[in-house]
RONU-286084 format. One record per residue (C-alpha): residue in one letter; x, y, z. Coordinates in pm, whole numbers, plus 50000, padded with zeros to 5 digits. Layout:
aXYZ;...
//
This chain:
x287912127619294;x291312110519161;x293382119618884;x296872110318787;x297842144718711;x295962177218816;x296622208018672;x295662242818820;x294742267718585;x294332264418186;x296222294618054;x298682287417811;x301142265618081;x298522248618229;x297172236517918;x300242231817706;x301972214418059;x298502190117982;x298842184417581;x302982173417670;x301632151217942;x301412113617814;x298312103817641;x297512072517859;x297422093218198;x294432104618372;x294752144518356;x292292167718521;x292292205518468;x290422228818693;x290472266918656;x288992297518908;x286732310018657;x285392300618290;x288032280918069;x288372316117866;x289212338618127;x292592334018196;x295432363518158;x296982342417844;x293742351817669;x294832389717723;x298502388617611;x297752415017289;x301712421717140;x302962386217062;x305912356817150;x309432361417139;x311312336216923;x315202329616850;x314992338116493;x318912325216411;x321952317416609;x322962353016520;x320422362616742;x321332341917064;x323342370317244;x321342404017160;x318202379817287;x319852371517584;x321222406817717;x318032423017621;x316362399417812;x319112403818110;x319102441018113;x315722445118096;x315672422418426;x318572445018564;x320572414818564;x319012398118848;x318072370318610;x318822334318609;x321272329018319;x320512294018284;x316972298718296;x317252322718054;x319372301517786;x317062277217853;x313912296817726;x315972310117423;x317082276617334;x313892263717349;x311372286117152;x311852272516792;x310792238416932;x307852254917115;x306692278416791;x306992245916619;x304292227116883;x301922262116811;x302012256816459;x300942222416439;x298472229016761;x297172249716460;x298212287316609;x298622313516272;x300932336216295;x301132367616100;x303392356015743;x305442377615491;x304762353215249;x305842317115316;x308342331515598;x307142345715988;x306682384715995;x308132398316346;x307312428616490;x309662443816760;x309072456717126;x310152483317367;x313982468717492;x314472447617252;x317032453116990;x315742440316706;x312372425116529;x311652389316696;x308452386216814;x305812366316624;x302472377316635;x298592371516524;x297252407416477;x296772421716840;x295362392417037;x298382365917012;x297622351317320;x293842346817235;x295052329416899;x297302308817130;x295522300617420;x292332291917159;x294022265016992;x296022248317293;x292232248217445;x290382235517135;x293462205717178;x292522199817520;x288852195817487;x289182168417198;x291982143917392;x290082113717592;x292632119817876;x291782155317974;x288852162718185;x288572201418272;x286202215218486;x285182248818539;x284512272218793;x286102254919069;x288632273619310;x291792257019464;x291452264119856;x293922241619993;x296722219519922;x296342179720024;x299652170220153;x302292155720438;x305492155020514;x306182180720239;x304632155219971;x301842168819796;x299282143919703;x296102170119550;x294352200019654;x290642207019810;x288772225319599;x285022244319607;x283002236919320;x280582258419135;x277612242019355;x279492252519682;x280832224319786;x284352214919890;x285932181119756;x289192166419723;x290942158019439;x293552134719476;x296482134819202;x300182115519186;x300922150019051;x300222184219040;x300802216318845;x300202244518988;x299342271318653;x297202297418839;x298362334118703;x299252361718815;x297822386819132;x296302416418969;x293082411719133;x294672422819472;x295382458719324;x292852481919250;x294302488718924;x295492461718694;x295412446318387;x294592410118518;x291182394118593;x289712399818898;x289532364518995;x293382360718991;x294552368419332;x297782350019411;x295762318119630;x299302298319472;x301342319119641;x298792319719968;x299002280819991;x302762280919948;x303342310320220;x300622282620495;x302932255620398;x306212267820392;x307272261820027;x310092280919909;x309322316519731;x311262337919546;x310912375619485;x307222381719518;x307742421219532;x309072419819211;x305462432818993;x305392448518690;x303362479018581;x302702482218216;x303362516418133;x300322521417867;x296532512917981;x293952531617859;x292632557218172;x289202556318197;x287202562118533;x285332531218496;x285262503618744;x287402467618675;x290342453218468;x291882480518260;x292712475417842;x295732470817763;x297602491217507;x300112470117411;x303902477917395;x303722466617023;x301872499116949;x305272517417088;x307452490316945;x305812503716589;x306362540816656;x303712553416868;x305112580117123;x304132593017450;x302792630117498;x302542651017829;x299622677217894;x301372701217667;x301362675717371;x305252677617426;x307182639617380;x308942634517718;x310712601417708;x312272575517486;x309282547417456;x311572517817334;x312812513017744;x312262489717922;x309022486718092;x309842499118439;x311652526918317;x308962540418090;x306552536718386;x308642561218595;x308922586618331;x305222583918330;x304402586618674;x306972616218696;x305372638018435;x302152633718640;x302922640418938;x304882673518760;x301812683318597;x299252672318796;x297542650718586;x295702617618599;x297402602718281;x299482612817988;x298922610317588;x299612582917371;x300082592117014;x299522566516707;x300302591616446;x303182578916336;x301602548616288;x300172545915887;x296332541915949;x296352514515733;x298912492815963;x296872504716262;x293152490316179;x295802456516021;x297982450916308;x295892468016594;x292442458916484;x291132451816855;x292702483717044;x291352501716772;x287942490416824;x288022491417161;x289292527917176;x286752536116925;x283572524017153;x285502546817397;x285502576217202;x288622575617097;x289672574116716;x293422565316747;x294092572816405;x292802609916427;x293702615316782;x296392608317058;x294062584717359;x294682590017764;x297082566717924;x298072554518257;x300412529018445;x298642496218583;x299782465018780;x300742442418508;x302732412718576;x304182386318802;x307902383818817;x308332366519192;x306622334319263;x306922298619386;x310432293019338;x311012265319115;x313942248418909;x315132242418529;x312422215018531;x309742233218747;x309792214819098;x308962236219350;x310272227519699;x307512203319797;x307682171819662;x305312161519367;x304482196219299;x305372217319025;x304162254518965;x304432273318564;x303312303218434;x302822333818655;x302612316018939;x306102306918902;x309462320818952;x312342304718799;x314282332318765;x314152339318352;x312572378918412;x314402389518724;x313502417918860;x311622433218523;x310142411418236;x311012417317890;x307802425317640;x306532391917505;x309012370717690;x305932357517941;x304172333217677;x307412320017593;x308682314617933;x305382303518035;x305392274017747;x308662268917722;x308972255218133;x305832239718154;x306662216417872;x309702207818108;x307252204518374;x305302175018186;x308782160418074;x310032153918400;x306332143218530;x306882118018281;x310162111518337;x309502106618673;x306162088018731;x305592067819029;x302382065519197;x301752083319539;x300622070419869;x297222085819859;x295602102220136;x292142079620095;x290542085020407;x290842123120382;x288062145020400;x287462183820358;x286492201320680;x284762229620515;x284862252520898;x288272256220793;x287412275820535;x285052299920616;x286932331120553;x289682320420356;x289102343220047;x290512376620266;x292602355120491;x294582342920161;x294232381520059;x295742400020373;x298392368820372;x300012377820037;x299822415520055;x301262410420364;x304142392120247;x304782411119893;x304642444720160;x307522424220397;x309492413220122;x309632449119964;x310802461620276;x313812432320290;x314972446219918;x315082482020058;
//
C-alpha cells in the first residue's frame, strides 16, 4: 500500500490530526480494532476550555499542581492558548455542547478551581469523537480501514518511511507513507484492571523501545479513583470525576465520608486504597445524594443507566467503587509540534508525551491536549512536506512475527517496571 500520510489510530488525535491535514493529500487511517472502539469514545466528564483571559493563571497552576509540577510549562501554555480555537473546530465539526441559553454551560472537576469544562451530558468524548468520525468518512482524501494492527515500523537510518501491518484476513502488508502519525492510545489492556479497551496495549511504545526512539516517563499511569467494582470479567465503567466535581462524596464501610473528593486524582486514589486496606474491603461507597435526582438522570443519564442494569439506583442508594488503571501520562517523547525523535514520525494522543500532564493529569485536560497537539502535528506535516525515499522493494517477513503480541507485552511492562525503579 502507499499513502502520503498514515495515521495510527482514529481517536480524537488521530482523526482530528487527519481533518487538519490538507485536502489534496493521500491520508490513510488504520485502527487495532473497529473505528468506534477507541478510549476517546469513553471520555464521560467533558473538555477543558480557557473561558477568559481571567482564567489563564488558575488554568495553568491547576493544571501544574495537579502534575506536581513536573509539567512542561510551555506545553502547557500551549494547550491553554489553544482550546478556544480547537472548541471552535468542534463546533463547526458539528459537536453540541451542553448551552445555558445562547452561552456554553461548564461544569467543574476534582482540582480544578473553578467551572471550565464543556460538556455533552456524560459521554463528551462519544459526542466528540462521533462527529470528527462522521467528518472523516465523507472527505475523498481519507481512506480508513479497520481492524488492522500496526506490528512494525518501516524505516532506516532513523527515517521512518510506514509501518507493516496485519490485516483482518491475516496477512501482513506494508504501507508506505511520506508521513506518519502515530495516535494509538493508551496501555490499559496490559493491566488486569483498567478502564481502557483491551486491545490497547502500548505496541507505540513497543516499536519505539526496538528502535530506540526517545521516551519519556512511561511509569507515570494514572488510576482513576471511581470505577464501579463489580466481579465481572473486562474493561471497568467509569464513574466519572464530574459526578464528584457536582457533589457526590465518597463513603467507607461505615457510611462515614473519609476524604476531600475535589483532589487531585492521585491523591483521591490513595485515600481510597488506604481506607481499604484499613478496613479490609474490596471497594468503598460512592454517594450521589447530594446530587438533585433531577440533575442526575440530565447530566448523568448513561452512568445512571448503566448502574441501574447493575442493580444499582444511584439516586436511592450510594454504588461500590474501586481504583483502576486509567491513563497514560509517559510516552513517546515528542516536541511543541509533535516530532518524535525519528525523523518523519510524529506520535499524539496517549501515545504521546509532551510533557502538558507531568506526572498526574488534570480531569478533562486529555481531549484537549490530545486535539490541541495533533492539530500542530498536521500543521507542521504541512508545513513541512517533502516526499520520502521510499523503501519499494521492501517486503514483510511474516517469521518475524510470530510471537510478537507477548514479546511487545513483556517488552513494555518490562520497561514501565525499570523506569519505576529509576524514579525511586
Amino acid at each position: 500500500m502507499r499513502t502520503d500520510i498514515l495515521i495510527v489510530g482514529c481517536g480524537v488525535a488521530g482523526l482530528y490530526c487527519g481533518l487538519n491535514l490538507p485536502e489534496d493529500k493521500k491520508i490513510t487511517i488504520v485502527t487495532k480494532n473497529k473505528a468506534r472502539r477507541s478510549d476517546s469514545f469513553l471520555a464521560q466528564g467533558g473538555i477543558c476550555v480557557l473561558r477568559d483571559e481571567a482564567d489563564f493563571k488558575p488554568f495553568y497552576e491547576d493544571t501544574m499542581k495537579a502534575g506536581h509540577y513536573e509539567n512542561d510549562p510551555d506545553s502547557v501554555e500551549v494547550m491553554i492558548r489553544s482550546s478556544q480555537d480547537v472548541i471552535g473546530d468542534l463546533v463547526g465539526f458539528g459537536v453540541k455542547f451542553e448551552m445555558d441559553g445562547e452561552a456554553f454551560s461548564y461544569t467543574r472537576e476534582g482540582a480544578h478551581s473553578r467551572p471550565r469544562i464543556l460538556f455533552h451530558e456524560d459521554e463528551t468524548g462519544k459526542e466528540i469523537t462521533s462527529c470528527l468520525l462522521e467528518t472523516a468518512r465523507s472527505r475523498e482524501n481519507i481512506t480508513l480501514i479497520e481492524n488492522f494492527t500496526m506490528i512494525d515500523l518501516i524505516c532506516k537510518d532513523n527515517v521512518c518511511t510506514g509501518i507493516v501491518g496485519r490485516d483482518e484476513d491475516g496477512e501482513y502488508v506494508s504501507v508506505q507513507a511520506d508521513y506518519t502519525v502515530l495516535a494509538t492510545g493508551g496501555i490499559g489492556g496490559l493491566f488486569k484492571h483498567s478502564t481502557n479497551y483491551r486491545h490497547l496495549t502500548g505496541d507505540a511504545i513497543a516499536l519505539a523501545l526496538k528502535y530506540g526512539i526517545k521516551l519519556k516517563n512511561i511509569d507515570y499511569i494514572q488510576i482513576h479513583p471511581t470505577t464501579l467494582y463489580t466481579k465481572k470479567n473486562g474493561r471497568e465503567f467509569l464513574i466519572s470525576e464530574s459526578v464528584r466535581g457536582e457533589g457526590a462524596v465518597l463513603l467507607d464501610a461505615n457510611g462515614e465520608r473519609f476524604t476531600d473528593e475535589l483532589q487531585p486524582r492521585d491523591v483521591v486514589a490513595g485515600a481510597i486504597f488506604d481506607k481499604m486496606r484499613e478496613q479490609g474491603t474490596e471497594h468503598v461507597w460512592l454517594s450521589l445524594a447530594p446530587i438533585p435526582q433531577e440533575e442526575i438522570k440530565s447530566h448523568f443519564p448513561n452512568i445512571y443507566q448503566h448502574c441501574l442494569e447493575e442493580g444499582y439506583d444511584v439516586t436511592r442508594e450510594p454504588i461500590p467503587v474501586v481504583p483502576s488503571q486509567h491513563y497514560f501520562m509517559g510516552g513517546i517523547d515528542v516536541d511543541l509540534v509533535s516530532k518524535t525523535s525519528m525523523d518523519r514520525l510524529y506520535a499524539v494522543g496517549e501515545t504521546a508525551c509532551n510533557g502538558v500532564h507531568g506526572k498526574n493529569r488534570l480531569a478533562s485536560n486529555s481531549l484537549l491536549e490530545s486535539l490541541v497537539f495533533a492539530k500542530r502535528a498536521a500543521l507542521d506535516i504541512t508545513k513541512a512536506y517533502t516526499p520520502a525515499q521510499l523503501h519499494e522493494d521492501f517486503v514483510p517477513n511474516p517469521e518475524k512475527y510470530q510471537n510478537y503480541e507477548e514479546e511487545y507485552k513483556e517488552l513494555v511492562l518490562d520497561a514501565i517496571e525499570k523506569e519505576r525503579k529509576n524514579h525511586e
